[in-house]
C-alpha positions as a Markdown table, in Angstrom:
| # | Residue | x | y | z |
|---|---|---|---|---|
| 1 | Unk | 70.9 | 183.8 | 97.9 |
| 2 | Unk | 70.6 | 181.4 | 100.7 |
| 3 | Unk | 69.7 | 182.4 | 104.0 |
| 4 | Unk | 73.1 | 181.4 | 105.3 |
| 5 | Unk | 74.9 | 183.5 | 102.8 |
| 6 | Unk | 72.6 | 186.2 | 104.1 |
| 7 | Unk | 73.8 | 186.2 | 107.2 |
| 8 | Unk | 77.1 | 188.7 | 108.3 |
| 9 | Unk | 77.6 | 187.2 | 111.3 |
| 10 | Unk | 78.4 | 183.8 | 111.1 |
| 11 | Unk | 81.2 | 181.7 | 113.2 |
| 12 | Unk | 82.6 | 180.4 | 110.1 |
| 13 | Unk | 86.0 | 180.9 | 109.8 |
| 14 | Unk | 86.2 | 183.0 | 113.5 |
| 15 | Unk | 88.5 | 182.8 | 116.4 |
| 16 | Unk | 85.7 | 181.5 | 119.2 |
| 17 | Unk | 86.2 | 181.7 | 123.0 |
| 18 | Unk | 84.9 | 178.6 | 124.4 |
| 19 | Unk | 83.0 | 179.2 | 127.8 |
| 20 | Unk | 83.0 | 176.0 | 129.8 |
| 21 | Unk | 86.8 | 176.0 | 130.1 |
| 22 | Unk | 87.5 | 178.4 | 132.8 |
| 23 | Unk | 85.6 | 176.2 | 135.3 |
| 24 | Unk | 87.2 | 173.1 | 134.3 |
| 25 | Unk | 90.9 | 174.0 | 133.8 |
| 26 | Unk | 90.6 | 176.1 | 137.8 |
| 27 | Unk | 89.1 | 173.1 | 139.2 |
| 28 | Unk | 86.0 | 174.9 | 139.9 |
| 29 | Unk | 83.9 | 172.5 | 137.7 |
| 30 | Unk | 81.0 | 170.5 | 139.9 |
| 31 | Unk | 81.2 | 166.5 | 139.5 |
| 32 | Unk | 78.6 | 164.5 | 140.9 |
| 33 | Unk | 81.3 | 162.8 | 143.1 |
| 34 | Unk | 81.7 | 166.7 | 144.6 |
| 35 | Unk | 78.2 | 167.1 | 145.2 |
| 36 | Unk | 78.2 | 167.9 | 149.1 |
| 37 | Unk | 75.0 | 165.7 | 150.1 |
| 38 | Unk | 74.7 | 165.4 | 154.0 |
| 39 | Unk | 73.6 | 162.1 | 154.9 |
| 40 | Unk | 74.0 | 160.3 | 152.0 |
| 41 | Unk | 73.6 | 156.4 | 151.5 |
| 42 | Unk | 76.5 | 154.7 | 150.4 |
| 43 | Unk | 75.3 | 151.9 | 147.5 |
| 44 | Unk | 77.9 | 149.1 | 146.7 |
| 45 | Unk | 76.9 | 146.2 | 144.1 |
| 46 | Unk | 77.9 | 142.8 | 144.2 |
| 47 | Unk | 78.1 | 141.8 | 140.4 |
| 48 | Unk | 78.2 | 138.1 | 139.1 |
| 49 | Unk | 82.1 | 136.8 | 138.3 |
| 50 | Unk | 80.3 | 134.2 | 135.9 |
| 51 | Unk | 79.0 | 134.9 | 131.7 |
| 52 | Unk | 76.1 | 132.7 | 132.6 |
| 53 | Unk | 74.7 | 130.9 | 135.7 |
| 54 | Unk | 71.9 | 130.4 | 137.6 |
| 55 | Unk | 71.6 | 132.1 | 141.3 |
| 56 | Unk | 70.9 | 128.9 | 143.4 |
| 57 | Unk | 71.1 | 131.2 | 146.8 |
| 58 | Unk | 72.2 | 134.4 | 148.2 |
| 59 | Unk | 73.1 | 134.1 | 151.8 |
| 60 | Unk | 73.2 | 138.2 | 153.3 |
| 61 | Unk | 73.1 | 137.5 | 157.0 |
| 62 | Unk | 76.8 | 138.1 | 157.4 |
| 63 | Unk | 77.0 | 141.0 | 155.2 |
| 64 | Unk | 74.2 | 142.9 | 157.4 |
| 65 | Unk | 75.9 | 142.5 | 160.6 |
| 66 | Unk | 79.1 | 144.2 | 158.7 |
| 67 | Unk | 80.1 | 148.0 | 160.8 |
| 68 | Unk | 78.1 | 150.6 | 159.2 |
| 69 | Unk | 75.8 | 148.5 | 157.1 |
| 70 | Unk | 72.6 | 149.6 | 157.0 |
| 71 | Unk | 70.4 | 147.2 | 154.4 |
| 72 | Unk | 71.4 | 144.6 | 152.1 |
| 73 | Unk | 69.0 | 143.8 | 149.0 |
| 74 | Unk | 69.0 | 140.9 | 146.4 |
| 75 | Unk | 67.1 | 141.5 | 143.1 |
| 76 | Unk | 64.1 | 139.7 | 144.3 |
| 77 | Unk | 63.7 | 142.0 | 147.5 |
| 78 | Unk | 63.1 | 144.6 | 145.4 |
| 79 | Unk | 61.4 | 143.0 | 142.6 |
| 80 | Unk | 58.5 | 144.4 | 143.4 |
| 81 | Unk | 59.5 | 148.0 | 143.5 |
| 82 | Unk | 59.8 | 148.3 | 140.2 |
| 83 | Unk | 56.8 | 149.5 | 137.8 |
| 84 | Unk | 58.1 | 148.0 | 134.2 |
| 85 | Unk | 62.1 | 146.8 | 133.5 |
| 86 | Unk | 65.0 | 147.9 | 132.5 |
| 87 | Unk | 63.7 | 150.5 | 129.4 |
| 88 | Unk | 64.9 | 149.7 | 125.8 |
| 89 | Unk | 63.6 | 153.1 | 123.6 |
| 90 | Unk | 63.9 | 151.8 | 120.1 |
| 91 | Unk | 61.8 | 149.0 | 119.0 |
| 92 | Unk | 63.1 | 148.4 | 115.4 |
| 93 | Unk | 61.1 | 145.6 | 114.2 |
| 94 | Unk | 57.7 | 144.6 | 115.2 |
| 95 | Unk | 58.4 | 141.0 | 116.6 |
| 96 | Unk | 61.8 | 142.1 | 118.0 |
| 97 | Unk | 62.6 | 140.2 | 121.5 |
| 98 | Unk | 63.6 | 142.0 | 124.1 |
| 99 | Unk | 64.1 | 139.7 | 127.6 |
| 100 | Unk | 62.8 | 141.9 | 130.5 |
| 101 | Unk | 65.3 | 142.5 | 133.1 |
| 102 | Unk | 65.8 | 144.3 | 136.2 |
| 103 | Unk | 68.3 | 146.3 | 138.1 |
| 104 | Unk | 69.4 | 143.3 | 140.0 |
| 105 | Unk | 69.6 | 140.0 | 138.5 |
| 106 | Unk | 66.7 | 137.5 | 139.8 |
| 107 | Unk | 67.3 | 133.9 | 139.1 |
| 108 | Unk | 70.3 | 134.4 | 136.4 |
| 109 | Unk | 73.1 | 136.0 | 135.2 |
| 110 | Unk | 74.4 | 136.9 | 132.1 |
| 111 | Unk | 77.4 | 138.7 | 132.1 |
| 112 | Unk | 79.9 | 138.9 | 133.9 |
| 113 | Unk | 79.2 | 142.3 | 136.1 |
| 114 | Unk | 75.2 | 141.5 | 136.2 |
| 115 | Unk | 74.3 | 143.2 | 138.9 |
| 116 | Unk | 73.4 | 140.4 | 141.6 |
| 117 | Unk | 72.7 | 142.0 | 145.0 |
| 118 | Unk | 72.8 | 145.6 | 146.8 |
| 119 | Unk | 74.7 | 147.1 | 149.6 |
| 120 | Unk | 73.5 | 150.2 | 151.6 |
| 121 | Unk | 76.0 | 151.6 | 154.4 |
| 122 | Unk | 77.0 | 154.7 | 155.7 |
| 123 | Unk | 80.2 | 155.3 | 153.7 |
| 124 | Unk | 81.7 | 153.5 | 150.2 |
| 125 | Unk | 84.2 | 151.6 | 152.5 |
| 126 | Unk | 82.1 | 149.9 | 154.7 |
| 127 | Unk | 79.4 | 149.3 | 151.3 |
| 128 | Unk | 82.4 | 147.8 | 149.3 |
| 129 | Unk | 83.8 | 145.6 | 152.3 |
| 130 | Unk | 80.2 | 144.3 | 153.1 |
| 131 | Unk | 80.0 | 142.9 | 149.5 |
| 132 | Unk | 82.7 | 140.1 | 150.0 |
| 133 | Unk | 80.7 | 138.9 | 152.9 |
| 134 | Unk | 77.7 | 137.8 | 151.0 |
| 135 | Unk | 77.7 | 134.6 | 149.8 |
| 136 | Unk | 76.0 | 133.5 | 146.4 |
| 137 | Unk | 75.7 | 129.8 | 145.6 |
| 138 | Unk | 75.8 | 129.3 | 141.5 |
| 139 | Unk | 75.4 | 127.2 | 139.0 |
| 140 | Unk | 78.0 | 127.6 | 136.1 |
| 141 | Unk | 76.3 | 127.6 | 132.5 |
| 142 | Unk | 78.0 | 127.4 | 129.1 |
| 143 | Unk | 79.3 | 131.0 | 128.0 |
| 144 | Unk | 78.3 | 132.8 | 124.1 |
| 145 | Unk | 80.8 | 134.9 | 123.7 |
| 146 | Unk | 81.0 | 134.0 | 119.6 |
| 147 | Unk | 78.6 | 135.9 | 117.7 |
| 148 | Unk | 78.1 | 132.8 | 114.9 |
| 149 | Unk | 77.7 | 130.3 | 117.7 |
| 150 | Unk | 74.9 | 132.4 | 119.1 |
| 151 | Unk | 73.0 | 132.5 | 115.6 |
| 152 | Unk | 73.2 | 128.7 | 116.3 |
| 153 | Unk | 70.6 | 128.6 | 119.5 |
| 154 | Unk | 72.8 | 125.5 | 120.3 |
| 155 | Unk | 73.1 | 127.2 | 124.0 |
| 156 | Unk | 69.7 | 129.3 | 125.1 |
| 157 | Unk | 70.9 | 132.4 | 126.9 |
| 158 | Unk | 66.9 | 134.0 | 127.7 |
| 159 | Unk | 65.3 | 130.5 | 127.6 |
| 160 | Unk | 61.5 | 132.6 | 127.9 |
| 161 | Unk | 62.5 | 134.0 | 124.5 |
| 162 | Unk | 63.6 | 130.8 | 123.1 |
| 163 | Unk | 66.5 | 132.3 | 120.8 |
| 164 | Unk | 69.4 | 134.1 | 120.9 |
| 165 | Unk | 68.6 | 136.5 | 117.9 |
| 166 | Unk | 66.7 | 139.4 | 118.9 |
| 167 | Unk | 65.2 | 140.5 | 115.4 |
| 168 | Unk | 66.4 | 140.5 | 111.6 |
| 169 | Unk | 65.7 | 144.3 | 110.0 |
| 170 | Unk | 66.1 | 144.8 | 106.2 |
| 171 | Unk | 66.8 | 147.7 | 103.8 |
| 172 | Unk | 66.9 | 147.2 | 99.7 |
| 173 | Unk | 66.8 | 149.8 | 97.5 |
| 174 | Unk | 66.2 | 148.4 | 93.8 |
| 175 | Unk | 65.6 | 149.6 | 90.6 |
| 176 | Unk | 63.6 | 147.2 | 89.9 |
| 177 | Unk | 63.4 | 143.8 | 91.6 |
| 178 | Unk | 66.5 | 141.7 | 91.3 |
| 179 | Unk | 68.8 | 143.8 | 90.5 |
| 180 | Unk | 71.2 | 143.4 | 93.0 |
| 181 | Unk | 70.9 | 139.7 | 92.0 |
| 182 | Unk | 71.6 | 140.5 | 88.5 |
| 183 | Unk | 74.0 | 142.7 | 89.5 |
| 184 | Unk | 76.3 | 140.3 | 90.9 |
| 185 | Unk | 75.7 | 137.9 | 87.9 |
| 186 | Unk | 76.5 | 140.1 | 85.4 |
| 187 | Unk | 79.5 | 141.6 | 87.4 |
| 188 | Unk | 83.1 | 141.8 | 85.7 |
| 189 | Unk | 84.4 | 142.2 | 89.0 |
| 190 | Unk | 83.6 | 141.0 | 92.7 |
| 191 | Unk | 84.6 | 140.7 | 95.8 |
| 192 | Unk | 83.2 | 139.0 | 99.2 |
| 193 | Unk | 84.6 | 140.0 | 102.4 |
| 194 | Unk | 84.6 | 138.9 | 106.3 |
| 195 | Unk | 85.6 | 141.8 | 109.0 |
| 196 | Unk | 84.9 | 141.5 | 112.6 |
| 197 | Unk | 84.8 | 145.1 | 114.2 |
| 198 | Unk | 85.7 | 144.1 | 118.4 |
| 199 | Unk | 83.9 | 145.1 | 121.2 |
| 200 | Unk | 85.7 | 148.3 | 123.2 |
| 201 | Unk | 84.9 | 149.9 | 126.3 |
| 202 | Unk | 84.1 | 154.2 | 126.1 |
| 203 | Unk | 86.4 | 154.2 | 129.2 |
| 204 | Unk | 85.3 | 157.9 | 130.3 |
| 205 | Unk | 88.3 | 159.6 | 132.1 |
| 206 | Unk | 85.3 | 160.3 | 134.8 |
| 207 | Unk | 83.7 | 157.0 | 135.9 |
| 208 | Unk | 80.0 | 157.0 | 136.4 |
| 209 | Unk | 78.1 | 158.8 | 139.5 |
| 210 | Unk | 74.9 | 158.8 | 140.8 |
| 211 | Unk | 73.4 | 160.3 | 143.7 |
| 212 | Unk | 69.8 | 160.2 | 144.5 |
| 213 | Unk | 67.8 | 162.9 | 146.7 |
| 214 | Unk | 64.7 | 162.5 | 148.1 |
| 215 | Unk | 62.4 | 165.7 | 148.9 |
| 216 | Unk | 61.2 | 165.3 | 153.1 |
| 217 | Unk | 57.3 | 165.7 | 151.8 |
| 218 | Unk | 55.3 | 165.5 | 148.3 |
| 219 | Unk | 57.9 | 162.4 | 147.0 |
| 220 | Unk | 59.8 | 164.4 | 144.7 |
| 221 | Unk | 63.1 | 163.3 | 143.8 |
| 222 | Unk | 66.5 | 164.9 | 142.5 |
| 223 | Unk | 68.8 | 162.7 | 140.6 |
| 224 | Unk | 72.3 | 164.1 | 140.0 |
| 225 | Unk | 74.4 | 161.5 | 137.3 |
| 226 | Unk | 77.2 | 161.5 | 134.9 |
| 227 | Unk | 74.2 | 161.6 | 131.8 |
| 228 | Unk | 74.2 | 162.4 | 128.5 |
| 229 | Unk | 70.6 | 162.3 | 128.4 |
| 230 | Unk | 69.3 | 164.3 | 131.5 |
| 231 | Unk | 65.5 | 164.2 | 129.6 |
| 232 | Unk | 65.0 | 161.0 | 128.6 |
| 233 | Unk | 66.6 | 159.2 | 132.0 |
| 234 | Unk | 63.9 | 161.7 | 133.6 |
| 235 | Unk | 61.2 | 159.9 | 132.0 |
| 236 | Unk | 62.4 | 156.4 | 132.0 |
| 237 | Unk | 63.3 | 156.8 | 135.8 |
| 238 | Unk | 59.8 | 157.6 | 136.2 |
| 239 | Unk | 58.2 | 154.7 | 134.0 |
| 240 | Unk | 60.6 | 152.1 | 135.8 |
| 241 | Unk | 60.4 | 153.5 | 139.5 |
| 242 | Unk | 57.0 | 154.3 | 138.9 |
| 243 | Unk | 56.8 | 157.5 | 139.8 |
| 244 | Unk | 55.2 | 160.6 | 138.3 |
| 245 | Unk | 57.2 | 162.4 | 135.8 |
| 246 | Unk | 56.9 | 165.8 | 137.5 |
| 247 | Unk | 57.7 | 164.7 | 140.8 |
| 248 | Unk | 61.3 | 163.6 | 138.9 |
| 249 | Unk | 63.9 | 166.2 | 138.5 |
| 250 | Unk | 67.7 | 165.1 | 137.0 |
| 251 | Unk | 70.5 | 167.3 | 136.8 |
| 252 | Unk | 73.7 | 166.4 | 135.0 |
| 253 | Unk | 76.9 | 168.7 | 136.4 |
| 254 | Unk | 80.2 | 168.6 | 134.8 |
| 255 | Unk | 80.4 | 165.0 | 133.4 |
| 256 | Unk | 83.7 | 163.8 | 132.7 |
| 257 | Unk | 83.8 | 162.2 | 129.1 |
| 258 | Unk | 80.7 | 159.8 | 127.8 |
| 259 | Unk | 81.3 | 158.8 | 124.6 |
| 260 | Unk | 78.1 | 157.2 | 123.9 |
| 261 | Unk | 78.0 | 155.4 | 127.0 |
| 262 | Unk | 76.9 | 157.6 | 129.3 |
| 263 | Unk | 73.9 | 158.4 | 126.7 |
| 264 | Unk | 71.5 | 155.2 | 128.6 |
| 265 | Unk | 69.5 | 154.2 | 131.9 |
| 266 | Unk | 71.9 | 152.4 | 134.1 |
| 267 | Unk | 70.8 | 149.9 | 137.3 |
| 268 | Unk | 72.7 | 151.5 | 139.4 |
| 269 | Unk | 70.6 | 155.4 | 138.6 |
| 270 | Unk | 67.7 | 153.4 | 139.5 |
| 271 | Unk | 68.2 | 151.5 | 142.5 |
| 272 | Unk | 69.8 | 154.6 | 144.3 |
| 273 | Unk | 66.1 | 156.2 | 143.5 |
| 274 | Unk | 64.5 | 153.6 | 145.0 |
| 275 | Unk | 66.2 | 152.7 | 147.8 |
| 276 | Unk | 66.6 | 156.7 | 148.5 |
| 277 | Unk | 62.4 | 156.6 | 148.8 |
| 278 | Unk | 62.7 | 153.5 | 150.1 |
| 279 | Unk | 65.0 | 154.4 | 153.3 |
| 280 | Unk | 64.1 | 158.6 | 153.0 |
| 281 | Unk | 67.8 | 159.3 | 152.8 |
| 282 | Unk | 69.7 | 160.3 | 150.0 |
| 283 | Unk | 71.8 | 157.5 | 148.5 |
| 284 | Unk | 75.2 | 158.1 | 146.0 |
| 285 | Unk | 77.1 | 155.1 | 144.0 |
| 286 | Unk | 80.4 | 156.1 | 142.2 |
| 287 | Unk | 82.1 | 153.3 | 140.0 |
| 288 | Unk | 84.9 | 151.7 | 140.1 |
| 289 | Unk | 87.0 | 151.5 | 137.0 |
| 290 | Unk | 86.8 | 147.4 | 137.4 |
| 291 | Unk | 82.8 | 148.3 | 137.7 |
| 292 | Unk | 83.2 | 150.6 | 134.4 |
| 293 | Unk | 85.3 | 147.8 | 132.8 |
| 294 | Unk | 81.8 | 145.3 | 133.4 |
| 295 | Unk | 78.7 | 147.1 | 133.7 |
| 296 | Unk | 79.0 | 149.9 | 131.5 |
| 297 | Unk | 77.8 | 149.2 | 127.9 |
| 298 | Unk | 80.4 | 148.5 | 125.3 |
| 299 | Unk | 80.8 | 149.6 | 121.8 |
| 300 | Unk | 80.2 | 148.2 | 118.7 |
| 301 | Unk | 80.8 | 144.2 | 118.3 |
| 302 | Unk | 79.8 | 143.4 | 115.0 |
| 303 | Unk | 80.6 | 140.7 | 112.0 |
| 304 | Unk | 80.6 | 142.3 | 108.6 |
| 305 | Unk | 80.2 | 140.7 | 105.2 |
| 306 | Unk | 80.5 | 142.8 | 102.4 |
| 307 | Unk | 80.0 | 142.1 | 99.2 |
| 308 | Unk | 80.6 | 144.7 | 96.3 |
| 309 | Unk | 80.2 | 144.1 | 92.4 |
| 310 | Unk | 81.5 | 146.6 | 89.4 |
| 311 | Unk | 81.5 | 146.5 | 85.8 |
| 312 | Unk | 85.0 | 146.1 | 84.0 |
| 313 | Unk | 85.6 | 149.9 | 84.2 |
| 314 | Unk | 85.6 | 149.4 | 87.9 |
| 315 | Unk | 82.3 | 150.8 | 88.9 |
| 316 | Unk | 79.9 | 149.7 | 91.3 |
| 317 | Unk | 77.4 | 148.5 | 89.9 |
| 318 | Unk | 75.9 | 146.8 | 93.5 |
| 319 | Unk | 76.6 | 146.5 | 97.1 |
| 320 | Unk | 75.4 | 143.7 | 99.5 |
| 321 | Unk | 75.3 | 144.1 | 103.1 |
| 322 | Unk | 75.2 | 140.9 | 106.1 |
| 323 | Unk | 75.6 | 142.1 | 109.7 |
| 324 | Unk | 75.4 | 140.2 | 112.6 |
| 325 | Unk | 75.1 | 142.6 | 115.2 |
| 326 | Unk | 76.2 | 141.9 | 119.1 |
| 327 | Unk | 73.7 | 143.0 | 121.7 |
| 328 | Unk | 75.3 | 142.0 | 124.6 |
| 329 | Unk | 73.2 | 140.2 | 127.6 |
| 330 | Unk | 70.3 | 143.0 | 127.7 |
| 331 | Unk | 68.9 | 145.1 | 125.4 |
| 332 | Unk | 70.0 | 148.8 | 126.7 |
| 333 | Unk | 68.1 | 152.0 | 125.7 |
| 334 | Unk | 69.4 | 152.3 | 122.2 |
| 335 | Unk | 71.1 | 148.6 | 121.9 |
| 336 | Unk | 68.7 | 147.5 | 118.6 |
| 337 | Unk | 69.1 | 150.5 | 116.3 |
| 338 | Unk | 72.8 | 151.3 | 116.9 |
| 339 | Unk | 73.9 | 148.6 | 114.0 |
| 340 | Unk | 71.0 | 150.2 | 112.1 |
| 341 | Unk | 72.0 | 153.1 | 112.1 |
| 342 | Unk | 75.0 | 152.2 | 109.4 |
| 343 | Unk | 72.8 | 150.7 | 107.2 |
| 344 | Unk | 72.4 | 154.3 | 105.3 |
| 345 | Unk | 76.6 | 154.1 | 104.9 |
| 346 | Unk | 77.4 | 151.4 | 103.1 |
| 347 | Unk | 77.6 | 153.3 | 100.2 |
| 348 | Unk | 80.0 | 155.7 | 101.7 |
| 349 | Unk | 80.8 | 158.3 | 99.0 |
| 350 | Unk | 80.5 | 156.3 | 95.5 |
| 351 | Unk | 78.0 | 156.8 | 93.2 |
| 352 | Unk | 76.2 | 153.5 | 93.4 |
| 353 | Unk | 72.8 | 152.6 | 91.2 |
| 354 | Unk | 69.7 | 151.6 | 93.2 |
| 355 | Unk | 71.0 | 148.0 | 93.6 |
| 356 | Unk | 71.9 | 148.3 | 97.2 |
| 357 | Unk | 70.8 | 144.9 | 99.3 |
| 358 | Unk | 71.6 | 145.4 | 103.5 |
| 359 | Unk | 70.4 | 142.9 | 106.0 |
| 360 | Unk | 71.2 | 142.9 | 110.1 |
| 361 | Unk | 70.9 | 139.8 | 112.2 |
| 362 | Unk | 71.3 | 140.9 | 115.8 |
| 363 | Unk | 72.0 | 137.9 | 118.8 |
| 364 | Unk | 72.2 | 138.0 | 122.4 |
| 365 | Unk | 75.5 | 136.6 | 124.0 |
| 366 | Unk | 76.6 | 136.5 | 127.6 |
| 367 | Unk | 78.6 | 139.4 | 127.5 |
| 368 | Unk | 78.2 | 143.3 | 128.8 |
| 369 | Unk | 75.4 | 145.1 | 126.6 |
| 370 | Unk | 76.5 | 147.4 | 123.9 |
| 371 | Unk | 75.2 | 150.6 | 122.8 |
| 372 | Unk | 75.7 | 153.8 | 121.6 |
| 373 | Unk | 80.0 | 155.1 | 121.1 |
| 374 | Unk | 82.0 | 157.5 | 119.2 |
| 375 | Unk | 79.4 | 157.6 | 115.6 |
| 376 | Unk | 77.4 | 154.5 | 116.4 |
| 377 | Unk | 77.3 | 152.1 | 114.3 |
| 378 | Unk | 78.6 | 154.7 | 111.4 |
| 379 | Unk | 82.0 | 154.2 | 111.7 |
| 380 | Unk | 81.8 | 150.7 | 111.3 |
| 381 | Unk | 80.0 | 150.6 | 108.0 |
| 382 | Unk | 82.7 | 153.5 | 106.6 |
| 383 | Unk | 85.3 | 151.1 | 107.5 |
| 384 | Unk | 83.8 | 148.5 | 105.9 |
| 385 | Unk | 83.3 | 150.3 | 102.4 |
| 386 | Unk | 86.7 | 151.4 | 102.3 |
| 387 | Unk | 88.6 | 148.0 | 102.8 |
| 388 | Unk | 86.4 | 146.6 | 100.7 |
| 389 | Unk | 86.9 | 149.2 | 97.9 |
| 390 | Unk | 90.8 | 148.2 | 98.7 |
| 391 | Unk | 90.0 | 144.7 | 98.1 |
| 392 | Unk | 88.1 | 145.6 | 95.0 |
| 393 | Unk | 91.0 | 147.4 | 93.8 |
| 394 | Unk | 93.4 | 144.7 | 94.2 |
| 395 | Unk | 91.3 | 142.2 | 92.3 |
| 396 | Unk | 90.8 | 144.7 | 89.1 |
| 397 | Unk | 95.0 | 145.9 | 89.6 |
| 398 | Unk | 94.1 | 149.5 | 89.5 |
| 399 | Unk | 95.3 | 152.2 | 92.2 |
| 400 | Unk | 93.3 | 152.3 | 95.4 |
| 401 | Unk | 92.8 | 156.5 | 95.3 |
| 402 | Unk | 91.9 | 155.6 | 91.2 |
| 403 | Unk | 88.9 | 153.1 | 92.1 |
| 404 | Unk | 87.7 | 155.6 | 94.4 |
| 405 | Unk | 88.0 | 158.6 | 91.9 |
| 406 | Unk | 86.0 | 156.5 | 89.3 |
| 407 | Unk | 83.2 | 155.7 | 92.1 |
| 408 | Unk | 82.7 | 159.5 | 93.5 |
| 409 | Unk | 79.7 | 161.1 | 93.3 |
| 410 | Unk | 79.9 | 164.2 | 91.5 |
| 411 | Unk | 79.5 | 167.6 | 92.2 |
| 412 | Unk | 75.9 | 167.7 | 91.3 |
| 413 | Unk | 74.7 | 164.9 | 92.6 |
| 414 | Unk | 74.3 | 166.4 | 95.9 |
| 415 | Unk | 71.5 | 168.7 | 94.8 |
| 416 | Unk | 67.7 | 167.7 | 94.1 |
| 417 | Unk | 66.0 | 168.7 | 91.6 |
| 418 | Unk | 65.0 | 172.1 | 93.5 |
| 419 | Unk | 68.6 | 172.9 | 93.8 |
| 420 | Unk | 68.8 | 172.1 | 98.1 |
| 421 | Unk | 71.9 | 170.7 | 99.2 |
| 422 | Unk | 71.4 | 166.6 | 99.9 |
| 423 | Unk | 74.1 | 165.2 | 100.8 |
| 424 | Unk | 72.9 | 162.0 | 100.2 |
| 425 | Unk | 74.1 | 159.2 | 97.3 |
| 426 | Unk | 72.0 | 158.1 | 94.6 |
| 427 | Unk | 70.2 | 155.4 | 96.0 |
C-alpha cells in the first residue's frame, strides 16, 4: 500500500474552505497601488511609438521645467547605474544569443513600447504630462513582425549579434538511428501540417505596480510589485542594480491576476530601485492598460509544422516536430525555454515508438518580448497533436474519437518496471 492510500486524511474528494477570499471579496485585500508610502516618487516612461528605429536625440529641457517634475532620465544617464542587463535565467543552448539590454533603451528601439526615457515627479499626473514634453528625434527602420522573414536575416534587428535567430535546440528520441526517416518512408499514411499559434496579451485584471523603498541608513531596500516570483526578482534586482542580496527585500501583496506574465524582471521594478537610491525617496510606477498592452511580455507566438506518419491500421508509427519560436525584441527571464518546454508534448497521449524527431528555431522580431502564459508553451504543442491527429483521420476516413482510441496508451504503460506511476509515453 502506497503512502497516499495510507493516509486518512486527505483533501481528496472534501468540501475545502479557501482562506484568501474573505480579504478579497470585503475589499480588505492590500494592492501595491494601496500601499500608503509617504513621499513617494512618481515614475512615468516615455516608450518608443516605432517597431524599430534608431534614437538620433532626446531633447528633456522642456520636460524638466514641467510643475512638479523633479528629474528626467534617458537610458544613457543611467547607463552606468546598472551592474549587468536586463537578466534572462535560462540559457538553453550553449551558443544561444542573447542582445544585452537595459531598462531604457540607448541608441535603438525595438518595439514599440521600449522603454526610451524616464520621468520622476511628485504625483502620476504631473510624471504622465511631463512625458509629451520630451522630444525624441528618430530614425524609422524596417519593422519584423513575420516570424519566416526574420529566419531570413534580410533586415538585422541586434546588428552586434548579426542574426535574428537566437539559438536552434534539438530533441530525437530513436530506436535506432533513422528511424524517424524510415518511418516516414515506409508510412501507409501521412500528413504535413502548418499552424501558427498568435501572439496574446495575459491582460491581468490588476495592471502592474511597483513601488520602491529605500531604508534612511545601511542601503537596504523594500520592493513591493505585482510578482509572481518575489525570490528570484530578489536576486536579479540585486545582480542588475548591483546591490547585495541581503540588503534586498521584495514583498508581493495581493496581486491581481498574472498569468505568466507577471512571473519576470520588468524595467520599470528596476529603475524605481535605482532612482529610489538614487534620489533617497521612495519611488512607485503603476501601468497603464495602453502600457500593459506594450511593455508587458506576450504569450506564445509560434509557427508549428507537424508532421505525423502511421502504418495502414492508423498507428503512429512517427512524429516530426519544426518550431519557429517568436522571442519578441529581448530575451526576458524565461523567453528561450518557454517553446521548449512543449517539446516533451508532442506526443500528447498516443502510444508512439521511439521515432520522435522535434526541432525549435527561435528569431528575434521587433515586437513586445514573450514569455511565460497560461501552460507555457504546453498548450501549444497539445493543440498541435490534436488537429493533426484530425487531419490524420481525415486522410485514412476513419472517425476522429476511433484514430485516437487506436493510438492511446494503455493502462499499463504508465507504470515502470518497479510498478511507480509515470505518467509519461513510451518514448
Amino acid at each position: 500500500m502506497s503512502i497516499t492510500q495510507e493516509r486518512t486524511n486527505s483533501v481528496i474528494g472534501q468540501r475545502l474552505l479557501r482562506r484568501e477570499d474573505p480579504a478579497l471579496l470585503t475589499g480588505e485585500a492590500k494592492y501595491t497601488n494601496d500601499l500608503a508610502i509617504p513621499g513617494a516618487l512618481h515614475l512615468a516612461v516615455l516608450r518608443s511609438p516605432y517597431a524599430h528605429a534608431r534614437i538620433k536625440s532626446i531633447d528633456v529641457a522642456d520636460a524638466k521645467e514641467m510643475p512638479g517634475v523633479v528629474a528626467v532620465y534617458t537610458g544613457k544617464d543611467l547607463h552606468s547605474t546598472w551592474a549587468a542587463p536586463m537578466p534572462c535565467a535560462w540559457p538553453v543552448t550553449p551558443d544561444m544569443k542573447n542582445p544585452a539590454h537595459y531598462p531604457l533603451a540607448l541608441d535603438k528601439v525595438c518595439y514599440v513600447g521600449d522603454g526610451v526615457a524616464a520621468v520622476l515627479a511628485t504625483s502620476d499626473a504631473a510624471a504622465r504630462d511631463a512625458l509629451d514634453a520630451i522630444d525624441v528625434a528618430y530614425e524609422p527602420l524596417k519593422a519584423v513582425t513575420d516570424l519566416e522573414e526574420a529566419l531570413t536575416d534580410k533586415t538585422i534587428i541586434h546588428e552586434a549579434i548579426g542574426t535574428n535567430k537566437s539559438y536552434t535546440w534539438n530533441l530525437k528520441v530513436e530506436s535506432a538511428e533513422g528511424a524517424v526517416d524510415q518511418a516516414f518512408k515506409n508510412a501507409a499514411y501521412t500528413v504535413k501540417e502548418r499552424y501558427v499559434q498568435q501572439r496574446l496579451l495575459p491582460m491581468a485584471m490588476e495592471p502592474r505596480a511597483v513601488a520602491a523603498v529605500p531604508q534612511p541608513f545601511g542601503g537596504d531596500i523594500t520592493l513591493y510589485s505585482a510578482t509572481q516570483v518575489p525570490h528570484i526578482l530578489k536576486v536579479m534586482t540585486a545582480i542588475t542594480a548591483g546591490i547585495p542580496e541581503h540588503q534586498v527585500r521584495v514583498v508581493a501583496p495581493a496581486v491581481g491576476g498574472g498569468f505568466g506574465s507577471k512571473l519576470n524582471v520588468y524595467a520599470e521594478e528596476l529603475l524605481c530601485v535605482a532612482l529610489s537610491r538614487k534620489h533617497g525617496a521612495p519611488v512607485r510606477w503603476v501601468e497603464e492598460r495602453t502600457e500593459n498592452a506594450q511593455a508587458t511580455i506576450h504569450g506564445r507566438g509560434q509557427i508549428q509544422h507537424v508532421e505525423l506518419a502511421a502504418d495502414k491500421n492508423g498507428k503512429l508509427t512517427a512524429v516530426r516536430i519544426r518550431l519557429i519560436g517568436d522571442m519578441g525584441a529581448y530575451l526576458q527571464l524565461v523567453t528561450p525555454g518557454v517553446p521548449l518546454l512543449g517539446a516533451f508534448l508532442y506526443a500528447g497521449v498516443y502510444d508512439l515508438p521511439q521515432a520522435y524527431d522535434f526541432s525549435c528555431t527561435s528569431v528575434f522580431t521587433t515586437m513586445t518580448p514573450t514569455d511565460a502564459y497560461r501552460g507555457a508553451g504546453r498548450p501549444e504543442a497539445t493543440y498541435a497533436i490534436e488537429v493533426a491527429m484530425d487531419a490524420l483521420a481525415r486522410k485514412i476516413g476513419v472517425d476522429p474519437y476511433e484514430l485516437r482510441k487506436r493510438n492511446y496508451i494503455k493502462k499499463e504503460q504508465y507504470f515502470d518496471d518497479k510498478g511507480n506511476q509515470t505518467g509519461y509515453t513510451a518514448f
